[in-house]
N, C-alpha and C positions, 0 to 999 in steps of 0.2 A: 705270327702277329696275334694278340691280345687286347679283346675289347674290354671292360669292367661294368656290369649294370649294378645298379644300387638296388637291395632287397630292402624293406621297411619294417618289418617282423617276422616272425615263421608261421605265421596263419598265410599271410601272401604269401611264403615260399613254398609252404604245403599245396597251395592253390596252383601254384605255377607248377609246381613240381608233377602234378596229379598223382591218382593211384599206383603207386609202387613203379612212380616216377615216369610214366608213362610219357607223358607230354615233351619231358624234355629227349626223351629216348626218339621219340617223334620228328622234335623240331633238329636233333643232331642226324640225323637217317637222311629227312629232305633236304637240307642246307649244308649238309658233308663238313660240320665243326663239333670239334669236344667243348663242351660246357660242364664245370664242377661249380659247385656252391659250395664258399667259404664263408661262414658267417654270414654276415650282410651284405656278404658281397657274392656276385655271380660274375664269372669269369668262362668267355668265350673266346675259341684257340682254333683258328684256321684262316684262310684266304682270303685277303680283305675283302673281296662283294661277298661272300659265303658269312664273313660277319656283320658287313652291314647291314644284309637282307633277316637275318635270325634276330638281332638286335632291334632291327621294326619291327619284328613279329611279338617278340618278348616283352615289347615295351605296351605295344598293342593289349596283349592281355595282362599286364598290369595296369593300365589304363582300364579296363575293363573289372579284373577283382576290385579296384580301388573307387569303384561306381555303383560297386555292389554284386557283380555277380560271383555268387563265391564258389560257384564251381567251372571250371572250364570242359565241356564234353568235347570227347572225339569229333562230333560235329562242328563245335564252334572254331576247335581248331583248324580240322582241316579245310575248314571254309578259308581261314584268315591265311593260311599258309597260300593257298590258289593265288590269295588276293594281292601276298606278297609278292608270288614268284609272277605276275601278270604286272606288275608296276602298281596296283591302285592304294587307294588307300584304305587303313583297316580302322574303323572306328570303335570305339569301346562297347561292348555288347550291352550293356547297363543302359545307357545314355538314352531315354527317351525320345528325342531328339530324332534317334537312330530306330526310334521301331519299336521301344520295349514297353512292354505292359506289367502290371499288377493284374495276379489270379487274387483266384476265392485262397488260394495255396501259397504257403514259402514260396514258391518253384519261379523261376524267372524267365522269362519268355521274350523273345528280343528275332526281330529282323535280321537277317545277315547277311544277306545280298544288296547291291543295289535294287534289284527288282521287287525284292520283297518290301524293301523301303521304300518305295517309290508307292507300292501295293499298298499300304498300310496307311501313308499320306494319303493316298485316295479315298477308303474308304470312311477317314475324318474326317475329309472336305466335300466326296459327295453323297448323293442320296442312292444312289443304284450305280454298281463296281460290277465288271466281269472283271474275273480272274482264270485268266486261259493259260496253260501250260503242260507241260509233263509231270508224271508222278515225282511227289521228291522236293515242290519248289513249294511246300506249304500252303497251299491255295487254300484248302478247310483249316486248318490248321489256325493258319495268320489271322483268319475270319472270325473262326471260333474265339482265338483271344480277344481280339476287337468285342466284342460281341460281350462278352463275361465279363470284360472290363466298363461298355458301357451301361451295363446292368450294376452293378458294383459301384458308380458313380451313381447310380438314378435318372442318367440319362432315356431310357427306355425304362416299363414295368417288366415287360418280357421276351425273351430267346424264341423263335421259331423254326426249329430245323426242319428239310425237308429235301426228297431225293424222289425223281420218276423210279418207283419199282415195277423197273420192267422186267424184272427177268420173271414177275410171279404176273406182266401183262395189267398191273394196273387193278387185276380185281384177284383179290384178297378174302373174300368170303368163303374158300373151300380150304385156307389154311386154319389148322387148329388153334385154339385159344381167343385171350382176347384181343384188342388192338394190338398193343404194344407185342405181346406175344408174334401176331401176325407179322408186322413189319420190322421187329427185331431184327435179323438175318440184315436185311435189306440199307439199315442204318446204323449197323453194327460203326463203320470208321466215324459218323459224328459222336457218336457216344464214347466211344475211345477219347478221341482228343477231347471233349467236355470232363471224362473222367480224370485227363490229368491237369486240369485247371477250376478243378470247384472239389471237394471231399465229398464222398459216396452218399452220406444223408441228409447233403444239403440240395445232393441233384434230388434225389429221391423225393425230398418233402419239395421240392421247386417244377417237379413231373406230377406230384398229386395235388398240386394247388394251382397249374396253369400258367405258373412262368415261366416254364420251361416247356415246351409244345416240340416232341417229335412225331412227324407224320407225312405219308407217302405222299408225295404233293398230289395227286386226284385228290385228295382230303382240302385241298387249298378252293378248290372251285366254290364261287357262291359268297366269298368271306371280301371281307375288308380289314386288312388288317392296321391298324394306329396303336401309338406307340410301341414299337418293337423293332427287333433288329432279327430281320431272315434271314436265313441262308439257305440259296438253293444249289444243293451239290449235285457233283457229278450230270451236269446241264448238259452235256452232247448228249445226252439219253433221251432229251426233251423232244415232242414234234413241235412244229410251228403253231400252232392251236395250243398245248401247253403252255409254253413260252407266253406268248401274250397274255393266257392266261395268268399268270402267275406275275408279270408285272404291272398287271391293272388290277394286283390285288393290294400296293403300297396305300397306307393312308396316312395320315397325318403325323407327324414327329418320328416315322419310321426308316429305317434303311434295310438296304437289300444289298447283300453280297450272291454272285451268280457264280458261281465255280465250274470249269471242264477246262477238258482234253477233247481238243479235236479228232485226233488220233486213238482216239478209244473209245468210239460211239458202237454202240448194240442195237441200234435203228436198225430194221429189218434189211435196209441198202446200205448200214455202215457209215453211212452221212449223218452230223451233227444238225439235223435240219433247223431246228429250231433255234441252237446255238449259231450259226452260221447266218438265220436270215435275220435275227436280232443284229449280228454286228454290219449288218450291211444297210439295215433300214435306221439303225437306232448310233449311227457315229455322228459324233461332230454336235449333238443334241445335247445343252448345256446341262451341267447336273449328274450328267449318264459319264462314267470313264468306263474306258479297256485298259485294263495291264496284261501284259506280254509275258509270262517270264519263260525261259525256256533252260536247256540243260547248267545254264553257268549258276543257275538260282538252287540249283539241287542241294539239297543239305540233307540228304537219308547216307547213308552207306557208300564208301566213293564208287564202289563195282558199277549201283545205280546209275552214279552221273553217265559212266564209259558206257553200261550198255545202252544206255536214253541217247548216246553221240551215239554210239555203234549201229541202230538202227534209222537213226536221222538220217545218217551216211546213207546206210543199205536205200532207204528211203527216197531219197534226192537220187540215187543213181539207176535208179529204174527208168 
């Protein structure tokens, strides 16, 4: 049995095709059909649910090139492929709608879970977002775009990043250099994901003129912060005295994204204290959301997802 999808040019079939055809090599491996491209046409050859399920996936990311994203990554596929083989629907990675932002960069940047889109509505509707999850589900990441994009608009003047450095305990005075020297180490993944959503000396000149603020949240104590968009990452590391602190620092026309892992707190007892008694004092209080995402939001490397399930398992059966 033979299904036929319509091709539009060869820039889309390039895009479908990916590097040295990779994609389709992909979607024929999970779905068990041959696929050749003839002309403008693409032609799919096996069991009829084996080509109806490739056929939604195909169509899916032509839906997506044709929205603008003109590259399709190993991540975005094998997200859309999960989505297929579980019944859901795959929406165009492009489609704002669905999550996608404009960088300071080309590079296109888009939700692709339900979780993550569910995350990303939240933090455009409220003023203070936890994003709780396992490694993998974007939680900095998702924020960070949010964040450059509402800078980028003029919604906010300024980015505030910030992270408990506890592994150096919070005081900082006996490591060398200057600030940023100091807590470098310490905020190395926000700087990563800003680096690939703004070019190198626009962060540069946006860190020596104050729009861009990274600093170990003890730095946050005392401040008020208005117009700006925070983020406080890796928050299972927070105590309860942190925590408060750090949300009676919001001011006027600002937001605050709260990021962690319960599961990966370095608190002296291992417990997310301050993460933990925020969502128990602070739910159901309008303004404030929780998003949940957990291993189905994963979009790193698929080993990730299985060992993030692998240890959940280990986890729950103790």
């Amino acid at each position: 049995m033979d299904r036929i999808v319509k091709i539009v040019n060869h820039s889309e079939a390039q895009a479908l095709l990916g590097t040295r055809d990779e994609n389709i090599r992909t979607i024929e491996k999970e779905f068990s059909v041959k696929i050749v491209l003839r002309g403008e046409h693409l032609k799919i050859s096996g069991t009829a649910s084996n080509i109806k399920k490739s056929a939604e996936l195909i169509e899916s990311v032509l839906d997506s090139i044709r929205s603008g994203q003109s590259r399709i990554g190993a991540s975005d596929l094998h997200y859309m492929i999960l989505s297929v083989k579980k019944g859901m629907n795959v929406p165009a990675l492009s489609s704002r709608k669905n999550g996608a932002f404009s960088s300071f960069t080309e590079r296109k940047i888009a939700a692709r879970t339900k979780g993550q889109r569910e995350y990303v509505e939240s933090m455009e509707q409220c003023d203070i977002v936890f994003g709780i999850g396992p490694a993998g589900t974007g939680k900095t990441y998702l924020a960070m775009a949010c964040a450059v994009e509402s800078l980028k608009k003029q919604q906010v003047r300024r980015i505030i990043l910030t992270r408990p450095a506890i592994e150096a305990g919070e005081s900082l005075g006996y490591l060398p250099g200057d600030i940023y020297e100091k807590i470098s180490p310490y905020l190395r993944p926000l700087y990563d994901a800003l680096y690939d959503m703004m070019e190198a000396e626009k962060i540069e000149k946006y860190l020596e003129t104050g729009i861009i603020e990274v600093a170990p949240l003890a730095y946050m104590r005392g401040r008020t912060l208005n117009d700006a968009f925070i983020i406080l990452d890796e928050a299972q590391n927070c105590t309860a005295e942190q925590m408060k602190m750090f949300l009676t620092r919001l001011g006027f026309d600002s937001k605050a994204v709260i990021t962690g892992d319960m599961t990966q707190s370095d608190l002296a007892d291992g417990k997310p204290i301050g993460l933990l008694q925020a969502e128990e004092i602070l739910k159901g209080i309008k303004g404030i959301k929780f998003i949940y995402l957990t291993g189905q939001d994963v979009v790193r490397h698929e080993l990730v997802q299985r060992i993030i399930e692998a240890y959940d398992k280990a986890t729950h059966h103790k």
